[in-house]
C-alpha positions as CSV (number, residue, x, y, z in Angstrom):
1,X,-26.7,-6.5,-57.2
2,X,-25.4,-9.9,-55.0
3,X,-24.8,-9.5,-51.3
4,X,-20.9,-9.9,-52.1
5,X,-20.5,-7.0,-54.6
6,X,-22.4,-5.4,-51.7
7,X,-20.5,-6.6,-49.2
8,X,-17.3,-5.2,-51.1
9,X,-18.6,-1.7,-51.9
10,X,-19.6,-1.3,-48.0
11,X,-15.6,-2.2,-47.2
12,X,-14.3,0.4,-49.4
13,X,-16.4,3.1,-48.0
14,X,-15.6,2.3,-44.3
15,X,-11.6,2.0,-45.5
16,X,-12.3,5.3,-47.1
17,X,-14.0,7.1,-44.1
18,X,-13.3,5.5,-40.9
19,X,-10.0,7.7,-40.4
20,X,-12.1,10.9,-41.3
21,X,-14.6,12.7,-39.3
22,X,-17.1,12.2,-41.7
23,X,-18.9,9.0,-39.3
24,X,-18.1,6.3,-41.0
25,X,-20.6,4.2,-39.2
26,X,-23.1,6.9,-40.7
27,X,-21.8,6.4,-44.1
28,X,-22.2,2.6,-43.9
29,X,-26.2,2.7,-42.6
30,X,-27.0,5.6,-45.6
31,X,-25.5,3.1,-48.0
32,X,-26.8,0.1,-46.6
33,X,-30.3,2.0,-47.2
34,X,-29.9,2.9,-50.6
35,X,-27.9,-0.6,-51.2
36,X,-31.1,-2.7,-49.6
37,X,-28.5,-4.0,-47.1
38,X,-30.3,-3.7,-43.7
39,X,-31.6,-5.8,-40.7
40,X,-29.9,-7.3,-37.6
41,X,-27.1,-9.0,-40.0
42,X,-26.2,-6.0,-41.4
43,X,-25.8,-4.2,-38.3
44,X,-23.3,-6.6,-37.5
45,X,-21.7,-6.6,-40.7
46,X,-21.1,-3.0,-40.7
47,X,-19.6,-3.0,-37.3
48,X,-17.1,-5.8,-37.7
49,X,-15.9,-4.2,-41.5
50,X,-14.9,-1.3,-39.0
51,X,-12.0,-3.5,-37.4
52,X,-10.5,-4.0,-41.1
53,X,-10.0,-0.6,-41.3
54,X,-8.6,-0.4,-37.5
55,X,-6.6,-2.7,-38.2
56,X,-4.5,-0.4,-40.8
57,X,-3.8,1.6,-37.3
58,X,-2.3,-1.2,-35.4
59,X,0.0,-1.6,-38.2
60,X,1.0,1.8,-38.7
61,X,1.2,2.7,-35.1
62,X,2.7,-0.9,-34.1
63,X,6.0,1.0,-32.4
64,X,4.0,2.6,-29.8
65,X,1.7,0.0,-29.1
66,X,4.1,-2.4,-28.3
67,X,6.0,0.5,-25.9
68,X,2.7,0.6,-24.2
69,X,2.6,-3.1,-23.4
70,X,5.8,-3.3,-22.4
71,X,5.1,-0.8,-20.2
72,X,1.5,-2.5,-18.9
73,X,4.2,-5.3,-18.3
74,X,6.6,-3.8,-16.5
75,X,3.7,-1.8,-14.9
76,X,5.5,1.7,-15.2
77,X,2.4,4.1,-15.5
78,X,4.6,7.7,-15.2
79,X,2.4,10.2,-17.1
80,X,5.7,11.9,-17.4
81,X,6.8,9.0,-20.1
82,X,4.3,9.6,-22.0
83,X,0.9,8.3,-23.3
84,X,0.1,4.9,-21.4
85,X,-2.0,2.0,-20.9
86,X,-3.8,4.5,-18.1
87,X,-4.7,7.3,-20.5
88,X,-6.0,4.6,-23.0
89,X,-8.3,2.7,-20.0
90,X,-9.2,6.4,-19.1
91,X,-10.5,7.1,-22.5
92,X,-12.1,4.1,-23.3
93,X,-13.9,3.9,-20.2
94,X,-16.9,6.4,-20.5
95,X,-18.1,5.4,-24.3
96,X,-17.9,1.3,-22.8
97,X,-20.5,2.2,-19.7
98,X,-22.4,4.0,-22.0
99,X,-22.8,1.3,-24.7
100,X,-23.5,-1.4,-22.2
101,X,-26.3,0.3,-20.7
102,X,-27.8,1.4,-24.0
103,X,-26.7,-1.1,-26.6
104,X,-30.3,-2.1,-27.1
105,X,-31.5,1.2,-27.6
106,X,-28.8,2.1,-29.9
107,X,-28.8,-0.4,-32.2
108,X,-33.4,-0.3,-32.4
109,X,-33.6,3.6,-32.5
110,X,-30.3,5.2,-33.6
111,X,-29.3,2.9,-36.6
112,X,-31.4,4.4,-39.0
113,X,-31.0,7.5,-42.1
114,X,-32.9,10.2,-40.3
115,X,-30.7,9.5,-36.9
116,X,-27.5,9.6,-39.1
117,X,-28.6,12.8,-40.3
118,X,-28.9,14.2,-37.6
119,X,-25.9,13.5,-36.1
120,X,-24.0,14.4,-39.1
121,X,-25.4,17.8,-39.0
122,X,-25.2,18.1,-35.0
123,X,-21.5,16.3,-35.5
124,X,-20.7,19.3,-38.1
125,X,-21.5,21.8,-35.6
126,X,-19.8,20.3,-32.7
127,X,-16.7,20.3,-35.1
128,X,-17.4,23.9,-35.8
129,X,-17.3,25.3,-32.3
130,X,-13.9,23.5,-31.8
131,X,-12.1,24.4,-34.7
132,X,-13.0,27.4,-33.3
133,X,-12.0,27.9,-30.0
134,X,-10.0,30.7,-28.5
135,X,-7.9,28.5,-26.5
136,X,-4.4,29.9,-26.7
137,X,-2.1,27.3,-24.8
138,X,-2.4,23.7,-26.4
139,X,-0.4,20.2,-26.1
140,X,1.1,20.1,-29.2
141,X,1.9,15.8,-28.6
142,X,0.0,13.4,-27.5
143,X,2.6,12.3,-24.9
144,X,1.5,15.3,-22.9
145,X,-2.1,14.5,-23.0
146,X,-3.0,14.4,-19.5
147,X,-5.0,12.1,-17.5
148,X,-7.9,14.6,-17.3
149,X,-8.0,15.6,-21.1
150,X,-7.6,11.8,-21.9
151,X,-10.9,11.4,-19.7
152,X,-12.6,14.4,-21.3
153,X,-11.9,13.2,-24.5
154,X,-13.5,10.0,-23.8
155,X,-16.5,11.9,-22.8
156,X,-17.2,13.7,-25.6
157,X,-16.1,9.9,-27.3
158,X,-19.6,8.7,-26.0
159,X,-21.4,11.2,-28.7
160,X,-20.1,8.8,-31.5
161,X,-22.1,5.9,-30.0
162,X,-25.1,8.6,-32.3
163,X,-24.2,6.8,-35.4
164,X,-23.4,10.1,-37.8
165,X,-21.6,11.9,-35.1
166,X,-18.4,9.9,-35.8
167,X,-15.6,9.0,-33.4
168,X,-12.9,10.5,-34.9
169,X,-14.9,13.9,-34.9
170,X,-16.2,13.6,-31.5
171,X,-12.8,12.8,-29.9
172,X,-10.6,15.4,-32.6
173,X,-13.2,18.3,-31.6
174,X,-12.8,17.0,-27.7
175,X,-9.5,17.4,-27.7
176,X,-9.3,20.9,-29.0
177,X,-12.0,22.4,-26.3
178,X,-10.2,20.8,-23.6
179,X,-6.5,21.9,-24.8
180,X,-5.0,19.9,-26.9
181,X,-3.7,20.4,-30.9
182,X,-5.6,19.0,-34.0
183,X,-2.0,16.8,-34.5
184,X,-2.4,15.7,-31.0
185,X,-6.1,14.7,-30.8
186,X,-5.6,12.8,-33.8
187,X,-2.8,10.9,-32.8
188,X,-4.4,10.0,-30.0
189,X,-8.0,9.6,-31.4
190,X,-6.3,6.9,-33.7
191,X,-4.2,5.2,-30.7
192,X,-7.6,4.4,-28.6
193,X,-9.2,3.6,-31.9
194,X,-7.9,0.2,-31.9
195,X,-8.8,-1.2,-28.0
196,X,-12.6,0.3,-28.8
197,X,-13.2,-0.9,-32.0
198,X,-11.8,-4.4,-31.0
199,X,-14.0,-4.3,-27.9
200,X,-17.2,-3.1,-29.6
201,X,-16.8,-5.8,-32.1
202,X,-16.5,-8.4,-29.7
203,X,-19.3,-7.1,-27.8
204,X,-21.7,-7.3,-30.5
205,X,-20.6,-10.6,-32.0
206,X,-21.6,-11.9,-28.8
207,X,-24.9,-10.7,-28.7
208,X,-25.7,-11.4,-32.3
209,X,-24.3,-14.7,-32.0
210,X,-27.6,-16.3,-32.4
211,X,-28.7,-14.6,-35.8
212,X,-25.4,-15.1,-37.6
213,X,-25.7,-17.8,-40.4
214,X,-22.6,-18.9,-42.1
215,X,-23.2,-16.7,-45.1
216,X,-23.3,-13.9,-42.9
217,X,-20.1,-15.0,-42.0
218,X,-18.4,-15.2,-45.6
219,X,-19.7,-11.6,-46.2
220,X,-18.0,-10.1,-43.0
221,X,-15.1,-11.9,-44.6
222,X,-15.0,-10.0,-47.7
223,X,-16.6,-6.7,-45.8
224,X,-13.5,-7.6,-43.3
225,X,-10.8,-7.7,-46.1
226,X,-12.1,-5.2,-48.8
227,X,-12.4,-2.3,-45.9
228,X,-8.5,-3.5,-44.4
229,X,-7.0,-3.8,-47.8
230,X,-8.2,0.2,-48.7
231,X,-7.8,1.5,-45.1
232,X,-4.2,0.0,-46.0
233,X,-3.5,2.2,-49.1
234,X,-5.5,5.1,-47.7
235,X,-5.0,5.3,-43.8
236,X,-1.2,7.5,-44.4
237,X,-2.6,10.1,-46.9
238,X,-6.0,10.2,-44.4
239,X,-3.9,10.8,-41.5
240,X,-1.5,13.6,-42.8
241,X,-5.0,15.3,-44.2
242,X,-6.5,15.3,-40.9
243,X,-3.7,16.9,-38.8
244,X,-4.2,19.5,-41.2
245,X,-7.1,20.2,-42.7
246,X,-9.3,22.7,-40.5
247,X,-12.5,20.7,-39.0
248,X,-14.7,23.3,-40.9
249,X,-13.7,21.7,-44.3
250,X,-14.8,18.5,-42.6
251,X,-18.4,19.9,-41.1
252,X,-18.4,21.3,-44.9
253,X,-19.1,18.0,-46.1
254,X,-21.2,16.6,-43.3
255,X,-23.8,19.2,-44.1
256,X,-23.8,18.7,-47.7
257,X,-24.1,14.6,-47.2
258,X,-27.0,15.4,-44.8
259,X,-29.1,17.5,-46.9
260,X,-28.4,15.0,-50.4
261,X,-29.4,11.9,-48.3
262,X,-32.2,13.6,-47.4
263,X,-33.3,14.9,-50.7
264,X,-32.6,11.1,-51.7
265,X,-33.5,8.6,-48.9
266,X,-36.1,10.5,-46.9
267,X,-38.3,12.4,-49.0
């Protein structure tokens, strides 16, 4: 199989799983195993195939994106208006100290199948407990997350920096132990999706700079556009399914992905 029919199939899963909490990231490393797609390239490859999928949010949420930089510019931060550029920094902020302090370690120990299984199972669980939470009060919009739950949230974000623990699940199942609805965590889980994924992509093509060749280059390309163009058809029917479909159903999968890869990869 060539590097670009390789480089394709990677794309398709990340636009198929990147708005799930399945871990897309933990998807992309079990495939890259089984595809013989690894090494410092690919780690770099998989991250930036992420953004083509992100970048299906900025489109569909391009309304309130542009209301919160309006807002940056008129610098009106009223919580009472709604989500703003505040919430975002506030939720962003945790997983970004985190990552610069432990890239290295990250990206030697974690990127691996037996860390991904373990993080989908531990993910699955985490997912569990939330879904089922007694809280009785929740904020059913993301305009009336609050300053603290947007920091909590971004807490709990710092988990999916455990490739298999995936954002989406980290931040969903954050949300819903610290108050909020399913519908409102994953509004808002998509929002921040876009300033973090933009950042960590930056963040790595800077520090991989040096072991990028121009090949390299041409399959991010098609990683980039493969992953964008099926996030694209995908991203409104994923969205809809995971405001409401119960995170158990989700957790479901993780452990059945886990214990396959392992029957496959591992042993």
């Amino acid at each position: 199989m060539t590097d670009p029919i390789k480089a394709i199939i990677l794309g398709i899963i990340e636009g198929l799983t990147e708005f799930l909490p399945v871990s897309s990231t933990g998807h992309l490393i079990l495939a890259g195993n089984l595809l013989d797609f690894e090494g410092d390239a690919a780690i770099t490859f998989k991250i930036v195939i992420q953004l083509g999928a992100v970048m299906a949010v900025l489109i569909l949420y391009w309304k309130r994106y542009m209301e919160i930089g309006t807002n940056l510019i008129k610098m009106d931060f009223s919580a009472s208006k709604g989500l703003n550029v505040i919430h975002m920094i506030l939720a962003m902020l945790p997983a970004l100290i985190v990552y610069l302090l432990l890239k290295d370690t990250i990206k030697s120990q974690l990127f691996g199948p037996t860390p991904v299984l373990f993080g989908l199972i531990a993910g699955g669980l985490l997912m569990i407990i939330a879904a089922r939470s007694k809280r009785t009060t929740r904020v059913d919009t993301m305009d009336r997350i609050s300053y603290k739950q947007a920091f909590g949230i971004g807490l709990f974000q710092c988990l999916a920096l455990w490739p298999g623990f995936s954002r989406s699940g980290s931040t969903i199942s954050g949300g819903l132990l610290l108050g909020t609805s399913q519908k409102a965590a994953a509004d808002f889980t998509f929002i921040i999706s876009v300033p973090v994924m933009f950042g960590a992509t930056l963040l790595d093509l800077y520090d991989s700079i040096d072991l990028l060749r121009l090949d390299d280059l041409y399959l991010m390309l098609i990683g980039f556009m493969t992953s964008f163009l099926v996030a694209m058809i995908a991203v409104v029917t994923f969205i809809r399914l995971i405001k409401r479909l119960r995170l158990e159903w989700f957790a479901l999968y993780r452990f059945v992905l886990a214990v396959l890869f392992y029957l496959i990869v591992i042993l």
